[in-house]
C-alpha positions as CSV (number, residue, x, y, z in Angstrom):
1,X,53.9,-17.6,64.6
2,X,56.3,-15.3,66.5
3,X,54.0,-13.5,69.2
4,X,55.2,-9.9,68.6
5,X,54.5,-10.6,64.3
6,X,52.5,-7.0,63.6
7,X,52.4,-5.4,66.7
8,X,55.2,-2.9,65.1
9,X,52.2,-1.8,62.3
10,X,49.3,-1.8,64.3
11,X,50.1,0.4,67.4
12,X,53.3,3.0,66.6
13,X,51.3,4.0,63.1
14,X,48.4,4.7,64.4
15,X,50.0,7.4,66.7
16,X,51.3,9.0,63.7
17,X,48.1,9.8,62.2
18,X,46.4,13.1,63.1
19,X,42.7,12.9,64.4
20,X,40.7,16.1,63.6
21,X,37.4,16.1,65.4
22,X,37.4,11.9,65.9
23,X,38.3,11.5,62.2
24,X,41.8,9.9,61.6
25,X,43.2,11.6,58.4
26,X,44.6,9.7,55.5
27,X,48.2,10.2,55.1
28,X,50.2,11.0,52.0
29,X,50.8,7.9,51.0
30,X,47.5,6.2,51.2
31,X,46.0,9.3,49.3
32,X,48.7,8.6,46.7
33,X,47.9,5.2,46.6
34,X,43.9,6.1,46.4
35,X,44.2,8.7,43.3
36,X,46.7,5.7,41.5
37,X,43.7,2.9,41.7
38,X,40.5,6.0,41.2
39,X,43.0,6.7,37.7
40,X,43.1,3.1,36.9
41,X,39.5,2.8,37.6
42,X,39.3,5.3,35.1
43,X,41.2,4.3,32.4
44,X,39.6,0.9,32.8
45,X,36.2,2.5,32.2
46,X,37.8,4.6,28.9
47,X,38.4,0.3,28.2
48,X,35.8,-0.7,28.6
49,X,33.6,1.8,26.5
50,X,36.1,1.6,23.5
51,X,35.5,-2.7,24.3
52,X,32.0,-2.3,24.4
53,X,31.9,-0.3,20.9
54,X,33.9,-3.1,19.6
55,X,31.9,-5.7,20.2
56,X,28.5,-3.9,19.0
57,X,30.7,-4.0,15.8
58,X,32.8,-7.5,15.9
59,X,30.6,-9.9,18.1
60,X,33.9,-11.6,18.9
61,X,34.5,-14.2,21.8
62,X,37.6,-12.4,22.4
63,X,36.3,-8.9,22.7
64,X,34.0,-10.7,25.5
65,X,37.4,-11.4,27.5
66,X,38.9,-8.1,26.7
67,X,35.6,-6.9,28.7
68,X,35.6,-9.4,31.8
69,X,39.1,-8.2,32.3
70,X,38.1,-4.6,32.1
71,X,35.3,-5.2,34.9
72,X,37.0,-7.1,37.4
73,X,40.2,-5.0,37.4
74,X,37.3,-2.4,37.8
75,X,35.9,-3.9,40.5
76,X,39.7,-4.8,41.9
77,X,40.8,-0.7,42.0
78,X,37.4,-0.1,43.4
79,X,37.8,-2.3,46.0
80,X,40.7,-1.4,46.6
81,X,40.6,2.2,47.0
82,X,37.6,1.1,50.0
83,X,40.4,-1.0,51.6
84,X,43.3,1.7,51.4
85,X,40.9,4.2,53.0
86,X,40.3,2.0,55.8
87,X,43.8,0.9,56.3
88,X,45.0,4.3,56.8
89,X,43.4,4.4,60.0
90,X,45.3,1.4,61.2
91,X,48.5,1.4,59.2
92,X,51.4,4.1,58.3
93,X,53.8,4.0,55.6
94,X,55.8,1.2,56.3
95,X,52.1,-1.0,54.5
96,X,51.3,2.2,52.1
97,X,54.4,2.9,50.5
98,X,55.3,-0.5,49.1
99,X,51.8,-0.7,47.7
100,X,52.6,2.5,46.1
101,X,55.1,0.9,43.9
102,X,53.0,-1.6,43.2
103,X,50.0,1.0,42.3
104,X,52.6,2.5,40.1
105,X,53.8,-0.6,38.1
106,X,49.4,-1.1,37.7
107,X,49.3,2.4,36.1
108,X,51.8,2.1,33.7
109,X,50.4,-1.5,32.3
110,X,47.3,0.1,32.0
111,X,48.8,3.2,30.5
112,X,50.3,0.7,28.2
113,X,46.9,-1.1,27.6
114,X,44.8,2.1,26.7
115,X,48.0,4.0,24.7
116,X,47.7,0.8,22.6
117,X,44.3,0.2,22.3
118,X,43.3,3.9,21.4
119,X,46.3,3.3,18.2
């Protein structure tokens, strides 16, 4: 690998970031990206209650799938959120901005998901 490959991320964001009292503040972008996977982990729980009903009624195999999905992207967006806060100490918004698109393309299948599973 090249020897300067992420020294560019690492050291000139960091600066950027104010420190109030030792704590590094999470920047704009982070947050944004925090409050998109804390709203997916959201809707995913509104999922997987209206899954859970379901399957008290159906029993279905299928149902069972619908549920695994809803828990591990549940457990995904939780994750994730943990990991965003941490990066924001390290990282600016040359990391947080394109995974702010990609937050935002998450919300709207899941916006999708529940709109049509609440029909």
């Amino acid at each position: 690998m090249h020897e300067n490959f992420g020294k560019g991320l690492n050291h000139a964001s960091t600066r950027s970031i104010p420190d109030v009292e030792g704590f590094k503040l999470v920047g704009p972008f982070w947050t944004a990206n925090i409050a998109l996977v804390a709203i997916n982990a959201t809707m995913l729980i509104a999922l997987l209650i209206v899954y859970l009903k379901n399957f008290g009624r159906i029993k279905s195999k299928f149902v069972l799938g619908l549920m695994m999905f809803a828990i591990l992207f549940l457990a995904d967006n939780l994750i994730a959120a943990y990991v965003y806060f941490d990066f924001a100490r390290f990282y600016g918004p040359a990391v947080a901005a394109p995974l702010l698109l990609i937050n935002v393309i998450g919300l709207v299948g899941f916006v999708t998901l529940l709109w049509i599973t609440l029909r």
